[in-house]
C-alpha positions as CSV (number, residue, x, y, z in Angstrom):
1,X,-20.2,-60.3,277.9
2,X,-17.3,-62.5,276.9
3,X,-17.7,-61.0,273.3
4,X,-17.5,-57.6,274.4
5,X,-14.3,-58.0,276.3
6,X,-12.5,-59.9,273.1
7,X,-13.8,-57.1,271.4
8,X,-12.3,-54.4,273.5
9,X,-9.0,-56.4,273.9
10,X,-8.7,-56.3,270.5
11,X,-9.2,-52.8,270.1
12,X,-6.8,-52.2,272.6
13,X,-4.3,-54.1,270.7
14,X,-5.5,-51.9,267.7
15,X,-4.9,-48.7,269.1
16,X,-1.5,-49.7,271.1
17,X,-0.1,-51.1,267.7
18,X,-1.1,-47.8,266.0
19,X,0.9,-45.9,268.8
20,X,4.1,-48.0,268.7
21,X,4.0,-47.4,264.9
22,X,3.6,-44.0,264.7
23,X,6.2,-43.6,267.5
24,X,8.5,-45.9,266.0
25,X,8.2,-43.8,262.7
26,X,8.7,-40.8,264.8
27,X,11.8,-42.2,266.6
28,X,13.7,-43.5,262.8
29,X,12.8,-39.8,261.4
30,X,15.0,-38.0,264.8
31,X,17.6,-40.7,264.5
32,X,17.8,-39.9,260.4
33,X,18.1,-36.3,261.0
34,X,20.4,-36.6,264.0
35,X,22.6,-38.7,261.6
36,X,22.3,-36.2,258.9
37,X,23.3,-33.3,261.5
38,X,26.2,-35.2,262.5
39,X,27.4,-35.2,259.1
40,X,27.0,-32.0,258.3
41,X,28.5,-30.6,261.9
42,X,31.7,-33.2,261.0
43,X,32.5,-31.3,257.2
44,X,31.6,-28.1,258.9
45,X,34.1,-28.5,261.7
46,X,36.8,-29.5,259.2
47,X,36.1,-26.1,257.1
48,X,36.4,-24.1,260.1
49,X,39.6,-25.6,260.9
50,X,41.2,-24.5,258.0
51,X,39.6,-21.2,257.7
52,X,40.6,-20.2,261.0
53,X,44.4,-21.7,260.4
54,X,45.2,-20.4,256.8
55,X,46.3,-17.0,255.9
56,X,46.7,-16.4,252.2
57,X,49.9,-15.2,251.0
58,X,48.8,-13.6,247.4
59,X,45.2,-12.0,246.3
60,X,44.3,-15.2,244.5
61,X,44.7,-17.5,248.2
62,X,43.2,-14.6,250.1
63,X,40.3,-14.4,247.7
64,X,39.3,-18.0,247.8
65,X,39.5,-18.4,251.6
66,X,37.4,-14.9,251.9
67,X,35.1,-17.1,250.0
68,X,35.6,-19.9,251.9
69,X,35.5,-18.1,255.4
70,X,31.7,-17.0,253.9
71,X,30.4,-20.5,253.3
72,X,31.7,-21.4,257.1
73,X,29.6,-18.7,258.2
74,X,26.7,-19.3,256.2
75,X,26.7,-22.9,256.7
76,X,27.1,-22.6,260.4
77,X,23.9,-20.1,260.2
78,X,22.3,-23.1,258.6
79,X,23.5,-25.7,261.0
80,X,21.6,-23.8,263.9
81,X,18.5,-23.6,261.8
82,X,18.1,-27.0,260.5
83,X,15.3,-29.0,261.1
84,X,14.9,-31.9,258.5
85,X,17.3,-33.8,256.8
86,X,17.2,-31.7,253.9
87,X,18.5,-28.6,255.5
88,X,21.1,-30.7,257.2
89,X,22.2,-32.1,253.5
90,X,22.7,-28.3,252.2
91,X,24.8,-27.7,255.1
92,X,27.2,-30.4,254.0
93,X,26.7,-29.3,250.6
94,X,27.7,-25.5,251.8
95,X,30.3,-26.8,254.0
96,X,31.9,-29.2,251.4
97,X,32.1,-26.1,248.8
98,X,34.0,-24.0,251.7
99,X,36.7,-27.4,251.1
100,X,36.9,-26.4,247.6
101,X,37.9,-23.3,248.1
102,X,40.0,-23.9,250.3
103,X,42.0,-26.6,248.1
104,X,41.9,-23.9,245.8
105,X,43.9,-21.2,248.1
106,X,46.5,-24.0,249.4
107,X,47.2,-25.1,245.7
108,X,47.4,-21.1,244.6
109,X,50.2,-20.8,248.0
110,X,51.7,-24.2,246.7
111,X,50.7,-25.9,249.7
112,X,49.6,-29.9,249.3
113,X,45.7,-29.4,248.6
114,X,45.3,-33.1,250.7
115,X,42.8,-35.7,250.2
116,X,40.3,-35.5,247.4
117,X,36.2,-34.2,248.2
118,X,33.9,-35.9,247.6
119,X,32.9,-36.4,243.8
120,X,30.0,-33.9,242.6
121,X,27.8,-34.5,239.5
122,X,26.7,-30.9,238.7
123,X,30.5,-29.7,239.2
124,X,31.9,-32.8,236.8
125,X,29.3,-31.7,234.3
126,X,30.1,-28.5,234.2
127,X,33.8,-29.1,233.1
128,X,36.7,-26.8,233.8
129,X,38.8,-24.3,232.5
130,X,41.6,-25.8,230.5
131,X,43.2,-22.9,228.8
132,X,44.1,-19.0,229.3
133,X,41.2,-17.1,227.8
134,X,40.9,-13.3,227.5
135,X,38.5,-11.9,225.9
136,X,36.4,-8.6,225.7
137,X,32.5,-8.1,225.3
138,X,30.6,-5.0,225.3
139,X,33.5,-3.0,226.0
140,X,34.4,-4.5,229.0
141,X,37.5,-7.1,229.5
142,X,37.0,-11.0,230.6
143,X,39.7,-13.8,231.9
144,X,39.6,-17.1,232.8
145,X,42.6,-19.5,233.1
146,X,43.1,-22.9,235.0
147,X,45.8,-21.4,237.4
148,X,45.5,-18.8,239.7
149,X,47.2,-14.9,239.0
150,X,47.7,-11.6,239.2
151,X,44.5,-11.4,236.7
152,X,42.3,-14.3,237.4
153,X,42.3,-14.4,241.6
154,X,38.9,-15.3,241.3
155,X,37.9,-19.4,242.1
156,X,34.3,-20.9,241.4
157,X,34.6,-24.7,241.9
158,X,32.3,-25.3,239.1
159,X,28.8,-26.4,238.9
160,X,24.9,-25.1,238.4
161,X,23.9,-21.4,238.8
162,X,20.5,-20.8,237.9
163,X,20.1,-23.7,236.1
164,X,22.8,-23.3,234.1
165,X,26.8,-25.2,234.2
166,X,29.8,-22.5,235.1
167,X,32.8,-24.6,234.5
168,X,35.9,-24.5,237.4
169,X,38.4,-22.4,237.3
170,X,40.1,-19.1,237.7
171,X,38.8,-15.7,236.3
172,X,39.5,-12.1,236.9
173,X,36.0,-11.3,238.2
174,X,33.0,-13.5,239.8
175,X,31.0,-13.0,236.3
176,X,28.6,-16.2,237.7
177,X,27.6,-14.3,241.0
178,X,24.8,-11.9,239.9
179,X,23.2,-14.9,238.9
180,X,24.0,-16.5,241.8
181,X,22.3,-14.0,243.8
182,X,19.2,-13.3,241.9
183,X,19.0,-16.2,240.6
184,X,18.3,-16.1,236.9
185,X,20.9,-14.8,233.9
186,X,21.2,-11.3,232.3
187,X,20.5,-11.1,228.7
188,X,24.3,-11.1,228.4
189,X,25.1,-13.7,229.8
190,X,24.8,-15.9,226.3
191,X,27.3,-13.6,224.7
192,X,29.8,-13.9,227.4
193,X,29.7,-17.5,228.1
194,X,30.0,-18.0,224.4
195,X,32.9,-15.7,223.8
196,X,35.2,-17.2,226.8
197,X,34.4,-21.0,226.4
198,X,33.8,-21.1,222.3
199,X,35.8,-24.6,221.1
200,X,36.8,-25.4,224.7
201,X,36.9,-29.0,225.3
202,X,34.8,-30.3,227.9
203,X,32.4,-27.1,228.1
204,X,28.8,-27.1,226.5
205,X,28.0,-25.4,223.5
206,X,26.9,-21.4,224.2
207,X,23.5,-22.4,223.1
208,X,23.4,-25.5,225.1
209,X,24.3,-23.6,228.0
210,X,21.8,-21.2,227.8
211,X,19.0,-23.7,227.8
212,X,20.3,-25.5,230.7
213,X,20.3,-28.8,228.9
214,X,22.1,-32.0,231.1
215,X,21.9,-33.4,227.5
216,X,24.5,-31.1,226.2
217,X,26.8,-30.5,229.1
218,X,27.2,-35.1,228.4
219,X,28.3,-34.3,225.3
220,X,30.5,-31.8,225.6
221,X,32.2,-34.0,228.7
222,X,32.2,-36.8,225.8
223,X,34.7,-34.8,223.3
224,X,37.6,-35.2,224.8
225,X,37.2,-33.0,228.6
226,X,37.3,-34.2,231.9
227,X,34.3,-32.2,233.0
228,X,36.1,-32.1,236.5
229,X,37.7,-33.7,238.9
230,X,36.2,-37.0,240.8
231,X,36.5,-37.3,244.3
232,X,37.0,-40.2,245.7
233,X,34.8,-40.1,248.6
234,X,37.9,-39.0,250.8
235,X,37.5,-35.8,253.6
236,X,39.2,-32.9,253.6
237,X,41.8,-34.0,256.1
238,X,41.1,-32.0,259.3
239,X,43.7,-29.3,259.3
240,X,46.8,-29.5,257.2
241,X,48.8,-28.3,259.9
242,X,49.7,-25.2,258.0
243,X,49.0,-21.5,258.8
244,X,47.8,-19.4,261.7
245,X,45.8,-16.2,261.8
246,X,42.3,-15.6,260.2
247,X,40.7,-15.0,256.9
248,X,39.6,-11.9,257.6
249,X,36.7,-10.8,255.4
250,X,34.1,-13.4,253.9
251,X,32.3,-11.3,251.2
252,X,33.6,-12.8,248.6
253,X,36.0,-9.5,248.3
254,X,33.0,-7.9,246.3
255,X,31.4,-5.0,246.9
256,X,27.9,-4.0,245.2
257,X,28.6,-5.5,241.9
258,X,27.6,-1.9,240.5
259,X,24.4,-1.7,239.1
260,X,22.0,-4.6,240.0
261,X,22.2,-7.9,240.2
262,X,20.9,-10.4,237.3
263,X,21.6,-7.5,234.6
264,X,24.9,-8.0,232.7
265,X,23.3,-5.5,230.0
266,X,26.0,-3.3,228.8
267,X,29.0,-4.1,230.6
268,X,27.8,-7.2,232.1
269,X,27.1,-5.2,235.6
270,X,29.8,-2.9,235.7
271,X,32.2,-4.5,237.7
């Protein structure tokens, strides 16, 4: 008798142990993604803030907060669907690029851009623009520059599309974003990249971009470029104080692309 009690003690213990744990575990995982949610609602509040106080003054400012004004809404849609801490990280993530365009549109107004993001690897990688560049492929004409104007209004804060670096900068058309979208490269897409970015320092090889390689983006950042800006671990600053109105619009200015997305055959989509 006295065994079987110690025996069903014990398996009380047992079982009550392997509750706590599992509730334990339970309890750490809510308290990581709450964390995680708080986060991402904190870089998500500051974007709106400037989205809903800055009006651009020129097509290059009210380009990049159209773009900007689209990764508030898209992160906010994420915000309400997020369930795990990884889908609370991509909101950040979607939130924090928002903050780079803004910077973007209050340097192209000659506003102060305030405090540094947060540093990136993929977008350091990928270098930046560091000179005027015009050039023309299959017919159809291509800029990029490091400063914003009347023919490069078009900001990409740098980093991976489909696998594959775009460095920062300005250009006169979002040449990345049918890529973006469907995710994978037209045939194209070699010729292009290799034509505006031949012998710029910082920026892969044409042939290393088109594999993807990490290997080759290194070396590139090794001869002599920055491969883009580190943050250091600063916000974006709440609101500048600058600005009222709206962005109005938040599809990237764009229209249809003309002609399919992922095909730069020809003239690279017909934009």
């Amino acid at each position: 008798m006295g065994t079987a009690i110690v025996l069903v003690v014990l398996l009380l213990i047992i079982v009550g142990g392997g509750f706590y744990l599992v509730r334990s575990q339970q309890q750490a995982k809510r308290n990581q993604l709450e964390d995680a949610k708080a986060e991402a609602r904190r870089w998500l509040e500051r974007l709106g803030g400037q989205v809903l106080n800055l009006t651009g003054t020129d097509t290059a400012s009210q380009q990049a907060l159209a773009d900007a004004s689209e990764r508030y809404n898209a992160a906010g849609s994420q915000m309400e669907q997020a369930q795990t801490v990884e889908q609370a990280k991509l909101v950040k993530e979607t939130a924090l690029e928002g903050l780079y365009y803004v910077r973007a549109a209050r340097e192209a107004m000659g506003l102060d851009p305030g405090p540094e993001l947060p540093a990136d690897r993929e977008r350091e990688q990928a270098g930046k623009v560091t000179e005027h560049r015009a050039v023309d492929v299959e017919g159809h004409h291509y800029e990029a520059s490091p400063e914003p104007g009347a023919n490069t209004p078009h900001y990409y804060p740098g980093g991976r599309v489909a696998g594959r670096p775009v460095p920062r900068g300005w250009y006169s058309e979002p040449w990345w974003k049918p890529a973006l979208v469907a995710g994978a490269w037209g045939l194209g897409s070699m010729m292009l990249f290799s034509a505006m970015f031949s012998g710029m320092a910082g920026i892969a090889s044409a042939s290393a971009w088109e594999q993807g390689y990490d290997a080759g983006q290194e070396d590139a950042m090794g001869e002599g470029g920055e491969g883009g800006d580190a943050g250091d671990g600063g916000d974006a600053g709440g609101d500048f104080g600058d600005g009222g109105g709206d962005v109005g619009g938040g599809d990237f200015g764009g229209g249809d692309f003309g002609g399919g997305f992922g095909d730069f055959g020809g003239d690279f989509g017909g934009f």
